[in-house]
N, C-alpha and C positions, 0 to 999 in steps of 0.2 A: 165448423166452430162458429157462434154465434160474438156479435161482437156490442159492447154498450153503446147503443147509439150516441153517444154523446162524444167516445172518441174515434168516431168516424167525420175527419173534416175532408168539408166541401170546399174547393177556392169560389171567390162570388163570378158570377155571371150572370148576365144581363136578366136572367128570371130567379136569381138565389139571393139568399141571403141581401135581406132588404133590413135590416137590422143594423145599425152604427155602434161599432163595438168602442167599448173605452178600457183606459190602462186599468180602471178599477175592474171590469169583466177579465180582462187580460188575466190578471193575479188569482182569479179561480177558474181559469181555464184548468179542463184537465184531461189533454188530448194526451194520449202517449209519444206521440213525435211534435216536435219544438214547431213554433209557428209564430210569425210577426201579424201585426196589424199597421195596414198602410189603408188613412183615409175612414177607418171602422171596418172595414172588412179585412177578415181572417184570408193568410196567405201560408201554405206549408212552404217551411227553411227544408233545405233538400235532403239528402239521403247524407248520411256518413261520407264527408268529401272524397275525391279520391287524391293519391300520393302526390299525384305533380299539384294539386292543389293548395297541400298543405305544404309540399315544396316552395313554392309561389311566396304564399301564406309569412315562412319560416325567414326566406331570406329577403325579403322586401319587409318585414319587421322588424328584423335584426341591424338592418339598415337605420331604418330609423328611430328604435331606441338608442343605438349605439351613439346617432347623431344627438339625439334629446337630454343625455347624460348632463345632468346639470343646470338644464332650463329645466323653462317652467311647463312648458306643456307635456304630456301625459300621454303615451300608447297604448290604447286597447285592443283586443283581438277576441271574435268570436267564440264565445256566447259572452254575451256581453249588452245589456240591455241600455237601446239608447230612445228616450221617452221624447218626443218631438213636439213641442206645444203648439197648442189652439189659441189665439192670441184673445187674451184678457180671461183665457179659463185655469183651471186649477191643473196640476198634473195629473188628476184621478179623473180629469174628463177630456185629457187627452188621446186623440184618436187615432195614433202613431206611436207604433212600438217596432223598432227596428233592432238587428243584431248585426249591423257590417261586417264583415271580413275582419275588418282596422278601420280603425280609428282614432283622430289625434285630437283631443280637446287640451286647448291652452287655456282656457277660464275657470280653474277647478273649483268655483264655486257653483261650478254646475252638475260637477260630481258627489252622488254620494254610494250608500251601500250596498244601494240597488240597483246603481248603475250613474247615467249619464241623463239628465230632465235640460235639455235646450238642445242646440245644433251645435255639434263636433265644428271643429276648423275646416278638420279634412277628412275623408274617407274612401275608404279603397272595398270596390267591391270584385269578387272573383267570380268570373263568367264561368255557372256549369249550364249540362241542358237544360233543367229543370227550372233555371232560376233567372234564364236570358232574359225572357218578356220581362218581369217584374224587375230586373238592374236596370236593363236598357232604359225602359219607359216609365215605370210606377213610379221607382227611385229616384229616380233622376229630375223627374216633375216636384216628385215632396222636398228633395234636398233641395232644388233650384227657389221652392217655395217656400220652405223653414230658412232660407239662407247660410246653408255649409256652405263655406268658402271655396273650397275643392273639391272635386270630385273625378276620383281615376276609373276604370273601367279595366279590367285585366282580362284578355283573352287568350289563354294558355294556349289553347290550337294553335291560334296562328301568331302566339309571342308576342302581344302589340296590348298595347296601352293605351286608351284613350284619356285626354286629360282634360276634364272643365275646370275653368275659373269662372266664380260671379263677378259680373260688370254691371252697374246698372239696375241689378235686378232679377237679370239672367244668364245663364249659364252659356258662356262660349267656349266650344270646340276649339280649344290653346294646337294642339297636332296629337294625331296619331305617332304615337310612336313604336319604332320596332326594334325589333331582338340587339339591332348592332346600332344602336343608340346609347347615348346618353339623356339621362331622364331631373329634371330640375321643380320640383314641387314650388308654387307659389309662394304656400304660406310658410314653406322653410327655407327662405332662398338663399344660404349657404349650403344646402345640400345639395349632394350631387351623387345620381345612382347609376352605374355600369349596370344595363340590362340584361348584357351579358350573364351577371351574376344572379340577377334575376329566378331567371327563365335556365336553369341550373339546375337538372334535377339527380346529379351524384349522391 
């Protein structure tokens, strides 16, 4: 079975995709499977999560809507488009389109119907195989660069959390955390999350 060349994506390497994509190319992509842009180049979002993912997903959002009730900050959850700017360009020639796990913006005038155009507070992304390199290292470089305030790391394997704060500029390693913890987000700092309940997948 033959397939449209056009949705068949490549991720870039060091000889592809030399092209700097922007939110306006974003909006007539029209791959069959969902895909971010990090920096202009196209990135495939991974296969249909699996259970303990959205297990993950379920109760570590549940957490913090339930804490959010009545502030002013706002919980997302993928797909969910959050548009990262090019500083002094438009949103249509921004060159970051991301879809976090979760995400928490307290500035809602930087939400609209399309999603999310600035940097979230905070965001939580869930480690699968597919998607390590690019959380670890891609993400983590643009969040530290757009300035999200937080930044979690969820490794369901082996139950543990990794938690950045920006200081300065850049993103410091706050602790590892694991399964029989308690876990305290910066930019919510009356929250407080049993990991336990976490990492929960009844």
């Amino acid at each position: 079975m033959e397939h449209d060349s056009k949705n068949v994506i490549k991720e870039p390497t060091a000889s592809y995709n030399t092209k700097i994509y922007t939110y306006a190319d974003y909006l007539k992509f029209e791959y069959e499977e969902m895909v971010e842009l990090i920096r202009g180049k196209i990135f495939r979002m991974s296969a249909a999560p699996k259970s303990f993912h959205q297990d993950i997903s379920r109760n570590l959002g549940t957490e913090i809507a339930n804490f959010l009730k009545g502030k002013n900050c706002k919980i997302y959850y993928a797909p969910f488009d959050v548009v990262l700017p090019v500083k002094n360009e438009s949103k249509d020639k921004s060159t970051t389109v991301v879809q976090p796990d979760i995400c928490v913006i307290c500035d809602r005038s930087k939400i609209d119907e399309a999603g999310c155009f600035g940097a979230p507070d905070f965001i939580v992304e869930i480690i699968s195989p597919s998607t390590a390199k690019k959380d670890i290292n891609d993400k983590l470089s643009i969040y530290e660069e757009t300035r999200v305030k937080e930044y979690w790391i969820v490794f369901p394997k082996d139950e543990t959390i990794n938690m950045f704060s920006l200081k300065d500029g850049k993103y410091r390693l706050q602790k590892m955390y694991t399964k029989t913890e308690q876990i305290f987000p910066v930019t919510l700092p009356d929250l407080t999350i049993d990991l336990e309940s976490i990492f929960n997948y009844d």
